[in-house]
Structure formats: structure tokens, C-alpha cells
C-alpha angles and dihedrals in degrees: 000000000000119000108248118243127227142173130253132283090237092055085032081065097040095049088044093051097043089061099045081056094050090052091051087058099049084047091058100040093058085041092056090047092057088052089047095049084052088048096054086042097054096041090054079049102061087033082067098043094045081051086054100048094038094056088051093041083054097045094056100046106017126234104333140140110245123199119235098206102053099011081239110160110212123170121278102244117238112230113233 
């Protein structure tokens, strides 16, 4: 029976290590999707909720620019 080869214990390590590192990757990168796809979810959320406030906003006071500063309402200028 023929004596089985192997590598050494130095490129044993390496190999070893180059895959851990590549796990981890792959850990973070599923990690940062999932953040991403939070992210996306929370962001459609506030858009709703600016459209809400801005139609109220807009009912109450009509079409006008507030600053958001001072919470001053000026006129929207026409353009000519």
C-alpha cells in the first residue's frame, strides 16, 4: 500500500487560515446585507411617514415653503 502525502504543517496553516478569512467574509458580508435590507426598510418607512406629514402640513397651511430652521412659512414663488 502506498504511504499517503500531505502538505506541510506551515501551508496546512495557511490554507487553514485563508479559509477562516474567507468565512468570516462571507460572514460579514451576509451580516452587512441584512443591515442593508434594514436599512431600505426603515428609509420607505420615514418616506411614508414625511408624505403624511407633508400632506397635512399642506392641508393646514396650503402650498407653502417651511423652514426648517425656524419653522418660518413663506410663499412658494411663481415662476414668471
Amino acid at each position: 500500500m502506498a504511504k499517503s502525502k500531505k502538505i506541510s504543517k506551515k501551508e496546512l496553516e495557511e490554507v487553514k487560515d485563508l479559509q477562516n478569512q474567507i468565512n468570516t467574509l462571507l460572514m460579514n458580508i451576509g451580516n452587512a446585507e441584512l443591515v442593508k435590507n434594514q436599512l431600505i426598510t426603515t428609509h420607505a418607512e420615514a418616506t411614508v411617514n414625511w408624505k403624511a406629514v407633508s400632506k397635512s402640513l399642506e392641508d393646514k397651511y396650503g402650498s407653502v415653503n417651511i423652514s426648517l430652521e425656524d419653522g418660518t412659512i413663506s410663499e412658494i414663488a411663481e415662476e414668471k
